[in-house]
N, C-alpha and C positions, 0 to 999 in steps of 0.2 A: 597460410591460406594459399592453395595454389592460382594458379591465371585463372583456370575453367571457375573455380569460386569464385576467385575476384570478380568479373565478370559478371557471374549471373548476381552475386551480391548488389553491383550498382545497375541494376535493370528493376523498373519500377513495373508496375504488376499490370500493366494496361497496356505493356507494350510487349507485339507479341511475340513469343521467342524464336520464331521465322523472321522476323525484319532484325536483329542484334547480332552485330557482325565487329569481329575483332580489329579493330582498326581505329588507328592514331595517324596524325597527318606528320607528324615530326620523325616518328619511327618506322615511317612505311616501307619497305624492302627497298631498296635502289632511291631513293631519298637522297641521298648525300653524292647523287652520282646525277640524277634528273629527276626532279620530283614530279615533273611533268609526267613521263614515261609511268613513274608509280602511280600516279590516278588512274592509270588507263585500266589496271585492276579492279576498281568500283562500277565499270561500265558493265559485269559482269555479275551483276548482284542487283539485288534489288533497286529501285529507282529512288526509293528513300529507305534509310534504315537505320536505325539505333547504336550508335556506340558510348559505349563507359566513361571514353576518355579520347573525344577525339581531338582537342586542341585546347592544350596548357591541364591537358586531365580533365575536363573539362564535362560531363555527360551530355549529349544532344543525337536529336537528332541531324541527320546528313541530306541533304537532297544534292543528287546525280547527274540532272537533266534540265539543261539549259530554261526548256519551256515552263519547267517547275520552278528554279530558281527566280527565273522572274516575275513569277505569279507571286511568289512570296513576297519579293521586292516592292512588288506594282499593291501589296494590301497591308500597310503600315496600323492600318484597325488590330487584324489580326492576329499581325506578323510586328510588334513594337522594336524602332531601335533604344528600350529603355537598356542602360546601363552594358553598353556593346562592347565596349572596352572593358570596365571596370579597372580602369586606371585610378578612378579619383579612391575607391574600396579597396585599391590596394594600400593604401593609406589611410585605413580608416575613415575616410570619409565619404561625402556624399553628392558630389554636385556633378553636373553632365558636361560631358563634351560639345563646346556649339559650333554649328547646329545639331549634328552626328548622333547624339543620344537623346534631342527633341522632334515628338511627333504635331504631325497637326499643325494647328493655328500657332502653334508656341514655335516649331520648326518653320513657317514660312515667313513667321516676323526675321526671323532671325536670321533667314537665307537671304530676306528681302535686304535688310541690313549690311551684309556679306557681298551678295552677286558682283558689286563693282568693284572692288578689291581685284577680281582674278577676271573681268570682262576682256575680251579679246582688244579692246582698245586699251585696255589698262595694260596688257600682258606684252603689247607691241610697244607700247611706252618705255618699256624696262630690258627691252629685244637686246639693246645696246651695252649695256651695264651687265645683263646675263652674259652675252658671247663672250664680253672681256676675260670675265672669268672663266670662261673655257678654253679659250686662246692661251690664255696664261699656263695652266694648267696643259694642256694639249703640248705647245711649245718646249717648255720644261722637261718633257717626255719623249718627242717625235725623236732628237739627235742619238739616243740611248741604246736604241736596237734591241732593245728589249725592254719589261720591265711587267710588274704586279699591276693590272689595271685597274683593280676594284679599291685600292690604296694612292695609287697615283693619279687618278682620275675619276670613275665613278662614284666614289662616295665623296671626294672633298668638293667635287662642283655643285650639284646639288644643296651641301651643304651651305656652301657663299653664296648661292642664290637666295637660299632663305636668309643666312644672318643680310644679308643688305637688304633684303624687304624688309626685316622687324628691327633694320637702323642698330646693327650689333656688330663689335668688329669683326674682321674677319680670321683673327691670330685663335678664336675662339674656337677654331672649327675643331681640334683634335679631342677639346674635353668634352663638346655637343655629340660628335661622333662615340665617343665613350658612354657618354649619357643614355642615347641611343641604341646603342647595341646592347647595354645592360637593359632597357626597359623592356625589347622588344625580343632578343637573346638570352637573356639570362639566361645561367644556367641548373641557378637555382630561385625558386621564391624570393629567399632576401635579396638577389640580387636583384630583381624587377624591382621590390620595394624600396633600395637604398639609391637606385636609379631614379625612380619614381619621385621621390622628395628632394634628392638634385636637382631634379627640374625644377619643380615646383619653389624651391627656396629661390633658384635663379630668377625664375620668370617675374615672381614677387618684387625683387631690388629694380628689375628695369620695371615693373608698371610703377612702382614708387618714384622713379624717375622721371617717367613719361607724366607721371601727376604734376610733375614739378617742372619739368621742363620740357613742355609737347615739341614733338618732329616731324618729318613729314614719313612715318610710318605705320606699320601696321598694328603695333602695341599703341601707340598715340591715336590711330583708329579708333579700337577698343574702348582705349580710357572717353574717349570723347562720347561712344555711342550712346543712339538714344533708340528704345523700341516702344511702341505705342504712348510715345511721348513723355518716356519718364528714363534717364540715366540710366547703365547698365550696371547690376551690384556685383562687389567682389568676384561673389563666386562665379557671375557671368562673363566678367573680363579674364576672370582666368583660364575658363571653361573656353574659349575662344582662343584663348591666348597658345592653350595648353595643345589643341590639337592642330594648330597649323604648325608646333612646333614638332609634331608627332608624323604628322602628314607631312609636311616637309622635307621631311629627312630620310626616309627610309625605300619609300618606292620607287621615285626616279632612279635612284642607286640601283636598286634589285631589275628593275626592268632593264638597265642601261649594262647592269651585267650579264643576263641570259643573251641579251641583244648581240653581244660582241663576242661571247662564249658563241652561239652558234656562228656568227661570221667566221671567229679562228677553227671551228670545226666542218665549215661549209665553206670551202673555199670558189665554189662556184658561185654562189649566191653572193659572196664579199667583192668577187668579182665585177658581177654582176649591176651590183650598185655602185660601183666606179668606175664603170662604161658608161650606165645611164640613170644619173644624175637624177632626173625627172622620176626617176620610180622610185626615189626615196620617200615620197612623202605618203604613197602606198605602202611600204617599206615596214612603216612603222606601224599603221595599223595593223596589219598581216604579224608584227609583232607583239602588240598586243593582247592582241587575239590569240598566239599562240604562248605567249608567255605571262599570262595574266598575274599576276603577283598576290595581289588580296585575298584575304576572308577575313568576312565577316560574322557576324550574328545575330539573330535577330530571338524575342521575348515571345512566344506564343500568349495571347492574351483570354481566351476563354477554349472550353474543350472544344474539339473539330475532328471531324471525319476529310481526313484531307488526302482526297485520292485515294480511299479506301485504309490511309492510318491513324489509325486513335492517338491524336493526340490531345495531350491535357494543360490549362494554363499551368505557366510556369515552366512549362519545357521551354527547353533551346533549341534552335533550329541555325545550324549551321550552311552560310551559302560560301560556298569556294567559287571565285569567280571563275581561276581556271578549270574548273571540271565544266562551267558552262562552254568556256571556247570552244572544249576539247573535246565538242559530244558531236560525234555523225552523225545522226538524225539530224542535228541546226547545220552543221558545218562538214560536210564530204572529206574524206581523207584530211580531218582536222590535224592528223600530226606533222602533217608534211608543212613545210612553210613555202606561201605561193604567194610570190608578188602580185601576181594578177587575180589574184581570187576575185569572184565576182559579187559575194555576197559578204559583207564587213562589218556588218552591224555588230560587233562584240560588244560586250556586256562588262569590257575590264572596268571602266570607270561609273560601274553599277546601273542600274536603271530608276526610273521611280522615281520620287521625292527625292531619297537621298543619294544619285546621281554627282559625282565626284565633283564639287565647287571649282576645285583648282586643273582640271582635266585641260584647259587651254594654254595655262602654265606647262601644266608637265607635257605636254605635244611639242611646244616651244623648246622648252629645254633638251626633247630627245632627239630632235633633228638638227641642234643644234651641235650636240654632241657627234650625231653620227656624221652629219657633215665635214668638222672640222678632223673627225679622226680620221675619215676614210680619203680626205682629199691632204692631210700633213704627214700621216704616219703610213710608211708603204704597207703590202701586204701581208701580214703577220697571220701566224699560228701559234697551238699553242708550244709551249717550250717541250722540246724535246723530253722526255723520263719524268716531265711533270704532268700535273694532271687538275682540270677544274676540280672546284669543292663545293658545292652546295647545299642548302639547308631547307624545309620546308618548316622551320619554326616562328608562328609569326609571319611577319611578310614574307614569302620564300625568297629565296634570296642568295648569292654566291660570296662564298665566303674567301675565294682565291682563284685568281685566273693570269696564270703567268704566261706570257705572249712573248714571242719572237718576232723582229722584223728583220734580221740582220740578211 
């Protein structure tokens, strides 16, 4: 079968063959160089449109456009986050990510339950115990004159922020990291799925622990919780358990990697924020915004004429957060990255109900990060005859960023 078949093979008959456009987020031209740069291709197409296999093979449709993104967001009736992931299905089974994959009254029990875990009082509570871990990390690296950021830094602090919220040591980081990349990298199926029940076998022995001997953390949270006054079951402490272990780990990393990828290729802008200090904390939003990391998905719930497309329950509806940043119409010369922008309201940490829980966490952790590199480790590029390496699979994300300060 060739592509052209393949293709109209997986196009359902209600969708019309003007909106189905060839396009994968993992394979997109210039992907592994700026995935960024490659959405800017979609701005040039329809504002929504059908692909076969736009993420993990996936069929859905794609929405373009910031203002439509978050209409989808903002209508969870609609627009359901049932079964977003499909983590718990890749292991045969069946239970949700909490809150993540509950709508409604079932999702704000559960956010209500949640919200104080990652409360800006709670997040400054732990300010102390996170910078350590950066310091550490940062220090280890600063004498070196060089070195792989996303291996020496990026991925392992994040990492120890989360094992010390869920009371885990911290020698753990390299198999978590492993775990990680296989569930949300893999490069084949079984490998998400053999990923997939590594976790899940791990996270089972500490809640069996935590039954046995509470701590003052976030699995001991769980075990203890209670929603409309009755105990949380199995599959909900692990559905909880399961995505701050998922959400934890992968996009402070990927964001903290584009972040310092453009510093080593913008050296005015690196500059810039170690002259004045005080525009870091603009710094990062203006980062966010251009380097949005997520997609998600959302379940279309009954048929709908949405903006003029037929779509039917059961379709997917694909929101990439960064195509929202990255759209002129919300945001004027979205590519460029501007300290001073005046309009900041980005959409990285979602909108709606399901609006990123831990978003005060991960602010904290990126400013801390850029802080401590940008005032320990001099000015650095990247290394001469090397070259960033990027991915748009899953959370997008950088797979190698070798840096120079010598």
């Amino acid at each position: 079968m060739d592509a052209q078949a393949e293709i109209e093979f997986a196009v359902p008959a209600h969708v019309p063959p003007d909106l189905v456009r060839d396009w994968a987020f993992a394979t997109a031209p210039g992907a592994l160089e700026d995935p960024f740069t490659a959405l800017s291709a979609l701005y040039d197409g329809p504002d929504i449109f059908w692909s076969p296999y736009a993420r993990f093979d996936m069929p859905a449709w794609v929405v373009t456009r910031h203002e439509l993104i978050c209409e989808v967001a903002q209508d969870p009736q609609t627009f359901s986050n049932f079964r977003q992931s499909g983590f718990s299905q890749l292991m045969g089974e069946d239970w949700d990510l909490i809150p993540l994959e509950k709508d409604g009254t079932e999702h704000s029990a559960f956010r209500t339950l949640m919200n104080p875990l990652f409360s800006p009082k709670r997040v400054a509570a732990i300010e102390a115990s996170v910078r350590g871990v950066a310091e550490s990390l940062v220090g280890a690296l600063a004498d070196k004159g060089e070195g792989e950021l996303m291996s020496a830094f990026a991925r392992p602090f994040p990492v120890s922020v989360f094992l010390s919220l869920m009371g885990l040591p911290l020698d753990l980081t390299p198999r978590f990291l492993a775990w990680e990349d296989g569930l949300l990298h893999g490069k084949t199926q079984q490998d998400r799925v053999d990923a997939a029940f590594a976790i899940k076998r791990y996270l089972n022995e500490v809640i069996a622990e935590r039954r046995a001997r509470p701590a003052d953390d976030l699995v001991s949270f769980a075990v203890a919780g209670t929603v409309d006054g009755r105990r949380l079951n199995d599959e909900e402490i692990m559905g909880i358990c399961y995505l701050l272990f998922v959400a934890g780990l992968d996009t402070v990393a990927s964001t903290l990697g584009f972040i310092f990828k453009h510093l080593a290729e913008n050296p005015a802008n690196q500059q810039r924020l170690r002259d004045e200090p005080d525009l870091r904390p603009a710094a990062i939003e203006e980062f966010l915004r251009a380097f949005s990391t997520t997609t998600s998905n959302r379940l279309v719930t009954r048929d709908i004429d949405f903006h003029g497309v037929p779509m039917k329950a059961g379709d997917r509806i694909i929101l990439c957060w960064a195509l929202s940043g990255l759209d002129e119409r919300e945001f004027p010369d979205a590519g460029a990255v501007d300290f001073r922008r005046d309009h900041l309201r980005h959409t990285t940490f979602a909108v709606g109900p399901h609006r990123c829980i831990g978003s005060h966490l991960a602010r904290r952790e990126l400013k801390i990060a850029l802080d401590l590199v940008l005032d320990r480790i001099p000015p650095f590029r990247l290394k001469p005859g090397e070259k960033a390496i990027t991915h748009a699979t899953g959370v997008f994300g950088v797979d190698h960023l070798p840096l120079v300060w010598r």
